[in-house]
N, C-alpha and C positions, 0 to 999 in steps of 0.2 A: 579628067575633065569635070566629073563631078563636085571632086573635091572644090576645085576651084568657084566653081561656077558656086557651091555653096561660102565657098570662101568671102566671093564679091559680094554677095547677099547680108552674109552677116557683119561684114566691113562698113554697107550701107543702114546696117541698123545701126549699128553702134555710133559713126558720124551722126543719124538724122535722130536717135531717141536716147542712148547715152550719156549723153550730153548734162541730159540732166538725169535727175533718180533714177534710178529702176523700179517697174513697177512690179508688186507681188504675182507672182500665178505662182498657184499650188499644183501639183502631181496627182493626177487622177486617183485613187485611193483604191490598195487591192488587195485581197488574203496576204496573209504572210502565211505561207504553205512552205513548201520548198523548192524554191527557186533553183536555177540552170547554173552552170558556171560562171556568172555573173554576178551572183549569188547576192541579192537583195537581201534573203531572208533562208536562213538554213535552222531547220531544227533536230535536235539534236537529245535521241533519248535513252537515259542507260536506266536500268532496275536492279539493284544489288539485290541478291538474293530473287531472284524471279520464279517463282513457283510452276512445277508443271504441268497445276491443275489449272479448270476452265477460266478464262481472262477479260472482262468486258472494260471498258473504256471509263472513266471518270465521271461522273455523271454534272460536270460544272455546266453551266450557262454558254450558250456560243460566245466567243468574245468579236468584240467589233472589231472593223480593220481600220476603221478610219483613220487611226493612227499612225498607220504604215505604210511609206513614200513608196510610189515606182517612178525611177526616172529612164525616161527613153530617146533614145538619138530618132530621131522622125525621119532621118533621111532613109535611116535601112532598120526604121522598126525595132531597131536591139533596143530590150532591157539591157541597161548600164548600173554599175554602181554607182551609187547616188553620193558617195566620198570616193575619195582615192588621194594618190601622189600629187596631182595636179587642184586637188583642191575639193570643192562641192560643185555638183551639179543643178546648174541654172537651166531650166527647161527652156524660158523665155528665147537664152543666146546659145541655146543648142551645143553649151561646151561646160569646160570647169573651168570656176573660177577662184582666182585667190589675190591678194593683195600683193605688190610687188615686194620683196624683202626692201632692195637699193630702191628709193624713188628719183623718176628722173629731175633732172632739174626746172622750176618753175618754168623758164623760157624754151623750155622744149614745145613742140608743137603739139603733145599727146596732150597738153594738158589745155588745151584751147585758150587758154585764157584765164583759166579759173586758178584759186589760192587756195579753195577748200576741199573735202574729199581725198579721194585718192589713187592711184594710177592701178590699176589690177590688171592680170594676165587671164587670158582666154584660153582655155586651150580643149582644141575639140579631143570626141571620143578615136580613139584610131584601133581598136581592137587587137592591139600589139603591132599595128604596121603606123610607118611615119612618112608623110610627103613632104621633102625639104621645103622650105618658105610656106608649108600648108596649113600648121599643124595650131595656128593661132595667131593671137595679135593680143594686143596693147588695150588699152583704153580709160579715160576717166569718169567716175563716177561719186555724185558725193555722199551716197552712200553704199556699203556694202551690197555686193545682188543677191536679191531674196533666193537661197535655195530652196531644197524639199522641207515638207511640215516637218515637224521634229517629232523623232517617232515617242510614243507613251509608253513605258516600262508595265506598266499596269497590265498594257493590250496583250502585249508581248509574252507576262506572264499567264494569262489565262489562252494562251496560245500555247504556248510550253506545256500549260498541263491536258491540253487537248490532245496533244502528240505524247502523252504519256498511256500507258496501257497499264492498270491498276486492278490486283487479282480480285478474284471474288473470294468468299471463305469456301475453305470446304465443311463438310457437315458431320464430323464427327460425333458420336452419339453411346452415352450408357448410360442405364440396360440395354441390350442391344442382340437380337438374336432373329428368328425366322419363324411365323407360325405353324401351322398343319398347311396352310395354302402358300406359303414362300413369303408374305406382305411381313416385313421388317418390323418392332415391336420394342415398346419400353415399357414401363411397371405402373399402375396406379400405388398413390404415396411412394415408390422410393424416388431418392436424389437421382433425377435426370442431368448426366454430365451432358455438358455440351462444349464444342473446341472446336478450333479450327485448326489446320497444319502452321507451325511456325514460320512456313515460307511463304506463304500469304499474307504474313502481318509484319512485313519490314519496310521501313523509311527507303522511298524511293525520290529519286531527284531528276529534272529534264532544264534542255534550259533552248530556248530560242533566240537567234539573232537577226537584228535585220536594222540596216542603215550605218553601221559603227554602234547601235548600241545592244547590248545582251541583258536578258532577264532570267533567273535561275530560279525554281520553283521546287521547294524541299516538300511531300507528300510525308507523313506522320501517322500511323495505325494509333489511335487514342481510345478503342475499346470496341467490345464485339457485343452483342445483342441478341438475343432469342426471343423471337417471337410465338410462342407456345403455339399457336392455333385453338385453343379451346376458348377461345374467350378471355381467357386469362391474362395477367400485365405480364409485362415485358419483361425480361429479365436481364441483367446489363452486367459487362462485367472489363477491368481495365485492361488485361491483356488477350493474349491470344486463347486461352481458357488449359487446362491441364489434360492432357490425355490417361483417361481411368488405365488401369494395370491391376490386374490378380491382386498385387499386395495390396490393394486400397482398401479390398473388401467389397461385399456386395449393396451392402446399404450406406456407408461414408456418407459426406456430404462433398462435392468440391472444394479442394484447398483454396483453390482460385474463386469461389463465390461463385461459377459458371456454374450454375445450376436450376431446377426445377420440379415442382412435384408436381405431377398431374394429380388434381382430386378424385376425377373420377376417369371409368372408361372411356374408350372414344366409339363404345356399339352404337351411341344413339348420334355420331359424326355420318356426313354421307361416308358411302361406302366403307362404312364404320373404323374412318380412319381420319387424323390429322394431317395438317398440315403448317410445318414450321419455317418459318424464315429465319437463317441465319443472316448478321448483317457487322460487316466493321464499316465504321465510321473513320473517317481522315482527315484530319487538319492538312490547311495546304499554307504555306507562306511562301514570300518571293524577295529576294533580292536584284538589283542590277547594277549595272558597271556605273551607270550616273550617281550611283549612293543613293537612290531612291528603295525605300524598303514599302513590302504591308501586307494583308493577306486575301485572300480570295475563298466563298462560301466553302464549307464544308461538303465532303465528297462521303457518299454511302455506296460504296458495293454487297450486292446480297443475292442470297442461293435459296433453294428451298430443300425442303425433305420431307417424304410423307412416309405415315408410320401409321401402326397401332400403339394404343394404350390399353392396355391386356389387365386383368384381373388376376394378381397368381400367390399363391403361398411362399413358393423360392421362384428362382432366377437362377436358370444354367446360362453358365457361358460359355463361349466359343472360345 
């Protein structure tokens, strides 16, 4: 009974405002998070190579959702897909609409009278169930009916990489040993290595959907960083940096340019120690299924490590 009784309802709009254009209404506008089995918007995140050391989030900008339709059946509240088999979904006429393939002949009565526009099919949401003679109607319009906004590739992408999970470095470190009190320890003047684990610095990818359209967001490791703590500049370096070994020797310098000399002690640091930030940097770019490409700010995850910087003639190692 319901059905019907919305049946007569929207039979009587379509007679009394159909007739002529359709006027726009847009879709309330809402997260593209992950949606129900209705599924607006599904995201979707893989990390080759996933490291199993500690993990924080991407640090991009919230992205807007304005971009991103919800269409809803008002009679029982279901989020709907906003496309489907039946067409797009017109909020306005509570169904999907699509243009008729065969159009009926001008002296048909669907067409009131009118030569221009064109005849489209209605067809409500039924959640997999169908009511014989329920299930929609006919009608003319001269122009197409406004579905949902069209969603932005952009949004979509800086969404993608929100639902990505982007490792932090770990803090690799030589000289490296333990003083009389346990507090961990590197050399004044020699080459301080620094690195991070190779599974932390791999090309990850996510990609978000929502409306029929998908955006795919490739994350890029473009180079790791030390922040010495003593005052000192930064030190930068392109890869994931080298892990020292016996054969390298105690004074080398990094192959990898991952390195640092501390000038002096760190007695006169509080607690007569530093404190270093490791940090990788990440290019983020996005493709989507519309052919629309470009990229989104750069993303820094970083760890810290606190140490001494020791005064010594040699260097045992562990």
């Amino acid at each position: 009974m319901r059905r019907l009784t919305r049946l007569a309802a929207v039979i009587g709009l379509a007679v009394g405002t159909l007739l002529v254009a359709t006027d726009a209404v847009s879709a309330a506008p809402a997260a593209c998070q992950q949606y129900d089995s209705h599924g607006v918007c599904i995201v979707q995140a893989e990390s080759p190579g996933t490291s199993s050391s500690p993990q924080q989030p991407g640090t991009a900008a919230p992205a807007s959702s304005s971009a991103v339709p919800v269409c809803t059946d008002s009679a029982s509240g279901t989020t709907v897909p906003c496309q489907g088999d039946a067409g797009w979904w017109v909020q306005q006429l509570q169904c999907y609409a699509q243009v008729m393939t065969v159009q009926p002949p001008l002296e048909s009565p669907v067409w009131g009278g009118h030569t221009d526009g064109a005849i489209y099919l209605c067809t409500f949401y039924t959640g997999g169930g169908a009511f014989p003679g329920t299930s929609g109607f006919s009608f003319w319009s001269a122009d197409p009916p406004v579905g949902p906004p069209a969603v932005d590739p952009a949004v979509l992408a800086a969404q993608a990489l929100q639902a990505l999970t982007i490792p932090i470095p770990t803090t690799g470190m030589y000289p490296a040993g333990e003083l009389d009190n346990g507090a961990p320890y590197t050399v004044v003047n020699a080459y301080t290595w620094f690195w991070t684990d190779t599974s932390s610095f791999q090309p990850l990818s996510s990609r978000a959907d929502a409306g029929g359209v998908w955006a795919q967001v490739e994350v890029v490791p473009t180079g790791l960083s030390f922040t010495p703590g003593d005052g000192g500049a930064v030190a930068t370096c392109a890869g994931p940096g080298t892990a020292w070994q016996p054969a390298d020797g105690v004074w080398a310098p990094s192959p990898s340019g991952c390195d640092y000399r501390y000038p002096h002690s760190s007695i006169r640091q509080p607690d007569g120690q530093v404190t270093a930030t490791y940090a990788i940097q990440w290019s983020v770019s996005w493709t989507a299924s519309t052919g629309a490409t470009g990229t989104l700010p750069q993303v820094t995850t970083s760890s810290n490590a606190t140490f001494a910087v020791a005064e010594a003639q040699s260097v045992v190692t562990r």
